[in-house]
C-alpha angles and dihedrals in degrees: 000000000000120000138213091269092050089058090027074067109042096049094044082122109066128069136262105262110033128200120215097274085064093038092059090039091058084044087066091255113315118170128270088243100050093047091049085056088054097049092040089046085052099235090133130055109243150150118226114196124183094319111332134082117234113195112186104215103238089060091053081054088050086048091046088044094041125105081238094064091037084059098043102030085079091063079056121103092197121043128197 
């Protein structure tokens, strides 16, 4: 099982609040549709202002590391 400082490190690289672009690309590609159904279904921690989602990206860790993802991520073609 793969820990906070696992994904702390892989995704050392973006920045510290993420839009949904960079949300569907650290979920190994999902589509812009089905990450807009996790953020409106509330699965993942998020802020919506005006128009935008805003994910900080510790809460993308929480949802990678949560019982939720365990249980999704195997509908996934791609897994982080």
């Amino acid at each position: 099982m793969k820990n906070r400082k696992y994904y702390r490190k892989r995704f050392a690289k973006y920045p510290d609040v993420v839009t949904i672009p960079q949300f569907c690309e650290m979920l190994g590609g999902i589509s812009d549709k089905t990450a807009r159904k996790l953020l409106r279904e509330n699965r993942v921690k998020h802020y919506y202002i005006r128009t935008t989602f805003y994910i900080p990206k510790e809460w993308v860790i929480d949802y990678i590391l949560s019982a939720d993802y365990a249980k999704y991520r195997l509908k996934l073609r791609v897994q982080v």
